[in-house]
C-alpha positions in Angstrom: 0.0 0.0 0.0 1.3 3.6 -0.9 1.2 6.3 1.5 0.4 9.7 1.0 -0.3 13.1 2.6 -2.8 15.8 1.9 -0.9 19.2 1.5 -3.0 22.5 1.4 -3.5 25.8 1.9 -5.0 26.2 5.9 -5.3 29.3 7.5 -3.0 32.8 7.1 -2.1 34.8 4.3 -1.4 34.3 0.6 2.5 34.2 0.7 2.3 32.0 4.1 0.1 29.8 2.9 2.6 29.0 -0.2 5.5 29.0 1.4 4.2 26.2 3.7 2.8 24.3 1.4 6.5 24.1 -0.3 7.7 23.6 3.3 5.5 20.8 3.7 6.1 18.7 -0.1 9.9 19.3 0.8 9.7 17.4 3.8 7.1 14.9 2.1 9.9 13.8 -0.4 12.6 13.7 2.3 10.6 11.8 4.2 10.1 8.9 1.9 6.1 9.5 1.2 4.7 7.9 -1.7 2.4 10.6 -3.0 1.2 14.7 -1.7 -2.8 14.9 -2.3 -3.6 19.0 -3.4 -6.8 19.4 -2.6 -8.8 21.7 -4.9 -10.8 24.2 -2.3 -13.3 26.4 -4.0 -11.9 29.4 -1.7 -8.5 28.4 -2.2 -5.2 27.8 -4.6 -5.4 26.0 -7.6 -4.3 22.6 -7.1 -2.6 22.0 -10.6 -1.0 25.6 -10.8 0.4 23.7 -6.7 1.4 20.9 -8.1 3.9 22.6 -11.0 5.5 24.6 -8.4 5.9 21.7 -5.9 7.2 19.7 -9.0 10.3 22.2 -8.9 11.0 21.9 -6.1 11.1 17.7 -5.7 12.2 15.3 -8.4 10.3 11.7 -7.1 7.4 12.1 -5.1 3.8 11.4 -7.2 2.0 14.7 -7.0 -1.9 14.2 -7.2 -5.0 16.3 -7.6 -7.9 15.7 -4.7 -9.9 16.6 -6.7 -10.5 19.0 -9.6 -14.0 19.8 -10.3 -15.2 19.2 -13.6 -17.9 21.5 -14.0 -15.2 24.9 -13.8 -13.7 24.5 -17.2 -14.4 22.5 -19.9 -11.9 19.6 -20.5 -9.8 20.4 -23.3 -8.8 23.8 -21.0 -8.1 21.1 -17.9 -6.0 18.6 -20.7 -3.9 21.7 -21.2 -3.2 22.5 -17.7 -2.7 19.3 -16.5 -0.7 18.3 -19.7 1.2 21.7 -18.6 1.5 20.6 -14.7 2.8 16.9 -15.3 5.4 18.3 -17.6 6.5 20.9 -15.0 6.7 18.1 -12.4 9.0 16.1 -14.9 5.9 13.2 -14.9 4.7 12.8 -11.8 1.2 14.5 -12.0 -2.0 11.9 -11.0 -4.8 13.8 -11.7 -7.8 13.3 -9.6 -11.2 15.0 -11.3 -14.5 14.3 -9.9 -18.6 15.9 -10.3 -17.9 18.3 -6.9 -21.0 18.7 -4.8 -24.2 21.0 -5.3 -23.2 23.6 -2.8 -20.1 24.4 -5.0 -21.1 24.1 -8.3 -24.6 25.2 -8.0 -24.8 27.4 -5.1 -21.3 28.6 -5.6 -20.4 29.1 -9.1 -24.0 28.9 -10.4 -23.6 26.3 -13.0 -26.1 23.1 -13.5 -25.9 20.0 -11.7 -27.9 18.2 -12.9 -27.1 14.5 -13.7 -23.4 14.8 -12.5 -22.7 10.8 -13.7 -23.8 11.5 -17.1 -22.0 14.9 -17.3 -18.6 12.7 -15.7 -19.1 10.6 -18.5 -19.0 12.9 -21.1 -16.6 14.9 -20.0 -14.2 12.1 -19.5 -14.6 11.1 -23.2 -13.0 14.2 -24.4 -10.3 14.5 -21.4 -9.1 11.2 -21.9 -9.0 12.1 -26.3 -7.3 15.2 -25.1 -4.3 13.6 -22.2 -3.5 11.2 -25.1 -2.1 13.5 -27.3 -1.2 15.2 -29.6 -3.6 14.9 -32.3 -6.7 16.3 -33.2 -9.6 15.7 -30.6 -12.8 14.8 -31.8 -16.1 14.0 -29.6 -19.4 14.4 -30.2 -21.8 13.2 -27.4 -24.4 14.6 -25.2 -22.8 17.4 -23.5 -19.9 18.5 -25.8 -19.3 18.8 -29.8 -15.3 18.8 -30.1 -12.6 19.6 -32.8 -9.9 20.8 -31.3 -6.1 20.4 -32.4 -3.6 20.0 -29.2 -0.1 19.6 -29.9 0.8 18.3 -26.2 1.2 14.9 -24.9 2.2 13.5 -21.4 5.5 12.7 -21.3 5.1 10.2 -19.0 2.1 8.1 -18.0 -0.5 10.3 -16.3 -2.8 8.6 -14.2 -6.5 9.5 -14.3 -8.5 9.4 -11.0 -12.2 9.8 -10.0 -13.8 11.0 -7.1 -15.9 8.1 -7.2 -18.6 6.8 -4.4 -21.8 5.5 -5.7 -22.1 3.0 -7.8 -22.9 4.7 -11.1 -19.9 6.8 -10.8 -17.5 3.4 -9.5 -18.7 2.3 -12.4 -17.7 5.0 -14.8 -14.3 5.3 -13.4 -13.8 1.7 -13.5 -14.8 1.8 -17.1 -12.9 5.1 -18.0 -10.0 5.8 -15.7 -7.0 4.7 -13.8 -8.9 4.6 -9.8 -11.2 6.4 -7.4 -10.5 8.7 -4.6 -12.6 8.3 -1.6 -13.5 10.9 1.4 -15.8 9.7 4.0 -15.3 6.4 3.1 -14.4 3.3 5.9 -12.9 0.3 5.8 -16.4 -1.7 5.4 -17.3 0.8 2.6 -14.3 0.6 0.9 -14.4 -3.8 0.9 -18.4 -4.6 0.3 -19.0 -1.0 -1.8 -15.9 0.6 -3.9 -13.7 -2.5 -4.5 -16.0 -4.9 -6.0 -18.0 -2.5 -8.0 -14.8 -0.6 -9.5 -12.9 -3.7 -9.8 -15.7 -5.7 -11.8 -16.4 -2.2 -13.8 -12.3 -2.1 -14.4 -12.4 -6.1 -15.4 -15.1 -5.5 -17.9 -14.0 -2.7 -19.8 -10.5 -4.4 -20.4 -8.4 -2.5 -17.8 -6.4 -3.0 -14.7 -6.8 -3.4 -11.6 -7.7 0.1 -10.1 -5.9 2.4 -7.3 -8.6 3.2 -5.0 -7.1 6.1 -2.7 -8.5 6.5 0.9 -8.6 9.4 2.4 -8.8 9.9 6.4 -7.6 12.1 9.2 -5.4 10.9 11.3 -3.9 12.0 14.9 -1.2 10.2 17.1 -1.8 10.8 20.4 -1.9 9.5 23.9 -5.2 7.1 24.3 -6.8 9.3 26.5 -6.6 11.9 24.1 -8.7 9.8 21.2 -12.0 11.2 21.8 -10.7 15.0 21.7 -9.2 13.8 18.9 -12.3 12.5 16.8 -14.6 15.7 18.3 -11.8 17.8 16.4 -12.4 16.3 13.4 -15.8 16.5 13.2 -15.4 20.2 14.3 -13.5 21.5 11.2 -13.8 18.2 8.7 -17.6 18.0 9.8 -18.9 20.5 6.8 -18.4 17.5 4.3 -21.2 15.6 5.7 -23.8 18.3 4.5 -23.3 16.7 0.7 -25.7 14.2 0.0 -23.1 12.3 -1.8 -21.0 11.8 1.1 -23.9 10.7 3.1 -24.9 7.6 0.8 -21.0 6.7 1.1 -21.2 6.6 5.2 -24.4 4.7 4.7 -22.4 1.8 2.9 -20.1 1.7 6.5 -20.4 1.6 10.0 -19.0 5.1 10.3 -21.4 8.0 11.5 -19.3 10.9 10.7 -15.8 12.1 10.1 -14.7 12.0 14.0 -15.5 7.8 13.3 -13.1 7.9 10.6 -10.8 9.6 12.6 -7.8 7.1 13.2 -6.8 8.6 16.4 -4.2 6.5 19.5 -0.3 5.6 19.8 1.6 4.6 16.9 -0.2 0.4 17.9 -3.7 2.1 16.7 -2.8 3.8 14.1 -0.6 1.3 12.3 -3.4 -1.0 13.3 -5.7 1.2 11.4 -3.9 1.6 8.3 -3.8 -2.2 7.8 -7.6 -2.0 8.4 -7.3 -0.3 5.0 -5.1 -2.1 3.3 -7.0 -5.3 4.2 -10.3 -3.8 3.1 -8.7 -3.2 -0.7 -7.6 0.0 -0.5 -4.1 0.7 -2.5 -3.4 3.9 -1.4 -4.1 6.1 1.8 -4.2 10.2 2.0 -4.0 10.9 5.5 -5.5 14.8 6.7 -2.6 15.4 9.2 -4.8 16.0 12.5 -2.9 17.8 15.1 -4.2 18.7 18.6 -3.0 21.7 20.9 -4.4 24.5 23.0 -2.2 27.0 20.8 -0.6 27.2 17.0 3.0 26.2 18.9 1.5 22.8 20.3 0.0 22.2 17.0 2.6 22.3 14.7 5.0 20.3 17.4 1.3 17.6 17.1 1.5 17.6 13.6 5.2 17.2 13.0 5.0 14.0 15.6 2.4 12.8 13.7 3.7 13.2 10.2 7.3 12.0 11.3 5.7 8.5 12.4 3.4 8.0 9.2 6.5 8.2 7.2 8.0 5.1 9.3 4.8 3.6 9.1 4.8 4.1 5.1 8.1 2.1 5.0 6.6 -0.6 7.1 3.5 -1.1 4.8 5.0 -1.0 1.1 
């Protein structure tokens, strides 16, 4: 199993919140991680424009997108860009794409939503035409007419990922891409939902096995400390569980809310939970660094103990 960490922008201004971030991706190579997840926050930094200037400043570590909308710009723009970020970060761009949620792409940018699976599908006819270049791109289906010339191609293998968690959508990116990448998703989801309906979709259409990425917060701390530790999480993770998409996926676990997910404890628990996940069919992890502290100083001392023991755990469980 490959482990990753989720690097973003948190709180402070522009230029700290960079400068961090490049901080963070430094230490993430050192270290020995597998793969940095960029989230794409609709208040936030773009996460491909992140992962070309992370990509200058590493030369190994996988750089992935978690995820980038679809509805924002229309494909053959997002085959440019991410054609343009993989070749900044010398190959090492997986891009993860997914439908987003009503709250953003309605409410937010006040574009449709309606039938986001159909819309995936679509769109992921003329990305894929368009990441396989160069050539000459032409689709014609339900929600685009295409003729457009591109004169990029990937120069190395770019994986293709989908934010993927009912079963139309496992379906389409077992059918159409390289994986899915999960949020709110537990180990009982992940083995009885996501891995035998992407892995049959995968079979079917021809293709290998899939990555399924699993994203969860986790916090190393002292036992009594677990339940702080979960009520954090569902304090400023917690918003998630507003999308209706995310509350079908807990309804395929045992897991209530975030704080559930939470893999919280000593270094026993959480190695013990990260082989919950492996076991379960999950091929990657993206662990949400959770620290704990009364102020910033305690935090960032929590989150560098945490982060410090995940990369010896990552050794452990390649």
């Amino acid at each position: 199993m490959r482990i990753g960490v989720m690097i973003g922008p948190e709180k402070g201004d522009t230029a700290r919140k960079l400068s961090r971030m490049l901080a963070d991706i430094e230490w993430a190579e050192s270290a020995g991680m597998d793969t940095a997840w960029i989230p794409q926050l609709p208040t936030d930094f773009d996460a491909l424009i992140t992962v070309a200037l992370m990509g200058s400043r590493t030369s190994r570590i996988e750089l992935g997108t978690a995820v980038v909308p679809l509805q924002a710009q229309h494909p053959i723009a997002l085959a440019r860009q991410a054609l343009a970020a993989h070749t900044a970060a010398g190959g090492r761009l997986a891009l993860g794409v997914g439908p987003s949620h009503h709250w953003i792409v309605r409410d937010m940018l006040g574009l449709p939503y309606d039938r986001p699976a159909a819309y995936t599908r679509d769109y992921l006819e003329v990305l894929n035409a368009g990441l396989s270049g160069p050539g000459h791109v032409a689709v014609e289906n339900t929600s685009f007419t295409v003729r457009n010339q591109l004169d990029l191609g990937p120069v190395e293998p770019l994986p293709l990922l989908i934010a993927a968690l009912g079963p139309v959508m496992l379906r389409i990116a077992g059918e159409h891409a390289d994986g899915t990448i999960l949020w709110m998703a537990d180990e009982r989801a992940i083995a009885d939902h996501v891995v035998p309906k992407i892995t049959a979709a995968a079979a079917g259409a021809g293709r290998p096995a899939p990555r399924i990425v699993a994203g969860l917060p986790v916090c190393l701390c002292r036992p009594a400390e677990v339940d702080e530790a979960r009520a954090r999480a569902n304090r400023i993770l917690g918003e998630a569980e507003v999308s209706p998409n995310y509350q079908r996926l807990l309804e395929q676990g045992a897991a209530r809310d975030i704080g559930d997910l939470c893999i919280a404890g000593d270094e026993d628990a959480i190695a013990a939970g990260l082989r919950r996940y492996a076991a379960a069919g999950a091929t990657d992890l993206s662990v949400r660094l959770l620290p704990l502290g009364d102020d910033r100083d305690a935090l960032v001392a929590s989150k560098r103990r945490t982060r410090e023991m995940i990369a010896t755990l990552a050794k452990e469980l390649r």
